[in-house]
Each structure stands twice: as C-alpha cells, then as structure tokens.
Steps between C-alpha positions, in 0.01 A plus 500: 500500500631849392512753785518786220415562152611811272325499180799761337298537222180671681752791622504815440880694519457887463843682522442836663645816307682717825540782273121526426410507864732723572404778246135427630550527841717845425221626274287447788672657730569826295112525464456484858815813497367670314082498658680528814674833388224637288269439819741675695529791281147595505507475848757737541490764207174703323552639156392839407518750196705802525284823491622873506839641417569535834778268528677517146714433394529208750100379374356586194122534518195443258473763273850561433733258246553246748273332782683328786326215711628517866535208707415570884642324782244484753702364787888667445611760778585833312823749531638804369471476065231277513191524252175444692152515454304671765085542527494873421216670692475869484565770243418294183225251371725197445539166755836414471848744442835372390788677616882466647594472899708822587477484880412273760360532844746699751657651227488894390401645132586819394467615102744798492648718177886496555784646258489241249107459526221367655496142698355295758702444844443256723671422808726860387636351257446577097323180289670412202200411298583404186147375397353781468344632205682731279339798418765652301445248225174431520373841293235516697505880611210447787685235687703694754631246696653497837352867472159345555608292728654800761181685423246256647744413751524845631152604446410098693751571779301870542160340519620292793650819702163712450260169560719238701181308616395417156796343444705209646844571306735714756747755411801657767614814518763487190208395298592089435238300505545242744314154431318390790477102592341325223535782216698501199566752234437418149544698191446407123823484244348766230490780770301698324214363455449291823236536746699345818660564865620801380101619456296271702782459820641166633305217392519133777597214492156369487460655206771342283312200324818350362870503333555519174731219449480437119423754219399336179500726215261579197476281260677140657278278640533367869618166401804584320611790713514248841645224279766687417485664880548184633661296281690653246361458190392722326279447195452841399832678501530815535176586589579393872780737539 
C-alpha cells in the first residue's frame, strides 16, 4: 500500500516575475504619495486670484497683462518680508487685502523723508526695500510713490493725536508708531496705489488669514509650476523662470 501518490502531471508550476511585483507594489505606493500629499496640500494652502495693483510688481492682478494665482498657507507663522492675506474691514468694500509684513508687535514704525528720500524705519533703522515698485519707469505720472505713502501716514498718525479713542494704534512723543501686542504693520509693494497700514493703522494678528508661500504666475497651470517646484522638471521652459 502506497502512503503517497503525486500525480506530476495534474500540477500546476507558475514561476513568479519579482520584477513585476515590484514595479506594482512601487506604483502603488507612489499613488498612495502622491493622495497623501495632494490631501495634505488642500489642507494646508487656499488658492486665490490676485486683484488690484497694489502689490506689483511682486503680483500681477486681473486686468493687467498678467494674472497671478496665490497660494495661501493657512497654518505658517509670519515675519518681517512676508506676503499675507489679511480680512480687510474698514475703509474699502473688499473681504480680503494682500500686502507685505513691515513690522511686528513691540516694534516701532516711522515713514520719514531723509536726504536721499523718503523710507520706512523700523526699529531706527532704514529698510532696504528693494521690492518696491518703481515709479520712475513706470510712466505713470499719478503714481507718486513713497510720497503717498508719507502722506497718509502723516495725515493717519494726526487722526490718532486729535481722536486717540477712536483708535487703537499708539504713537510716542517722536511720532513712531509703536505696535502694540498682537499688531503688525503692513504695507502694499506699488506704494502708490495701496490702501494699507499706512491709511487704515496696524492691522492683528487675527486678521492675517494666511502666507503666501507660492506665487504661480499668468498663464502656467498649477500642475507644471509645482512639478517643476518640487521636482525639477520642468516641461515648459522658460515660462517658469
């Protein structure tokens, strides 16, 4: 009597192919990357339209030859430079206002004419702002500038010494603006034609919606700009420069 019997010819031999597992399993897994990060990203970031020259030439708005789409970090801690969106709501019928961080709380603003022109000091000493728009080249004789800017920062900083309970920004005796706990200063890159801290007074932290951590501009669409952000690659050449 047998105690086993193998009929060989009833078997089946299948001869396993590593490689092809292996490219599955990685194809998997870069799907579940990339959900993961495209999850994450929404989480994290809003996109918005740039409107208003307020901010050129840093954002280009509708309207104008380009039309930059602004990606907002919802969650990043902000410092001097920074481009932030705030909830704008006083002196003009919009929601939201996107403009640059100048000063932060505890420190003191003053916008001052010295010998080689006008500027913004903070802390006493003299920004070097080299975003700023320039009206010199831009032949557009109404834009005056950092003029504007001194004008409404003067005529803000006299509202505040004839009505100080209307207003929560605070001024010393030299005329600085010093930023109380939880203000900021903000002012727009095309000085001239930006309604802003220098206007409307400190703005708070509570108002800042988000960081502008990604600007991508007219005509590229989101896909190519962050593969080539994040990657490398860039399919469209020089359009991402």
């Amino acid at each position: 009597m047998k105690k086993f019997e193998v009929e060989t010819e009833n078997l089946i031999y299948v001869k396993h192919n590593f490689w092809l597992q292996y490219l599955s399993r990685a194809i998997i897994l870069i799907c579940a990357y990339i959900a993961i990060f495209i999850i994450g990203f929404s989480i994290i970031y809003e996109s918005a339209p740039v409107y208003g020259v307020s901010m050129q030439p840093t954002l280009n708005p509708l309207g104008s030859t380009k039309s930059d789409t602004v990606y907002i970090n919802k969650f990043s801690k902000i410092s001097y430079g920074d481009v932030v969106v705030l909830e704008k709501t006083s002196s003009i019928d919009i929601n939201h206002i996107i403009k640059r961080v100048i000063g932060l709380p505890g420190d003191t603003i003053e916008i001052k004419q010295v010998a080689d022109g006008i500027f913004v000091f903070r802390n006493g000493e003299k920004l070097e702002e080299d975003y700023i728009f320039n009206i010199a080249t831009s032949g557009d004789p109404n834009n005056k500038g950092m003029a504007s800017t001194l004008e409404a920062y003067i005529q803000f900083r006299h509202n505040v010494y004839t009505n100080p309970d209307s207003y929560s920004a605070v001024f010393d005796k030299n005329g600085r603006l010093i930023l109380q706990e939880n203000q900021i200063f903000v002012l727009g890159d095309n000085r001239g034609y930006s309604l802003d801290s220098s206007v409307d007074g400190p703005y708070t932290l509570n108002d800042v919606v988000g960081k502008v951590d990604f600007v991508v501009p007219y005509g590229v669409a989101p896909f190519y700009y962050f593969l080539d952000y994040f990657t490398g690659i860039n399919l469209l050449g020089d359009l991402l420069k």
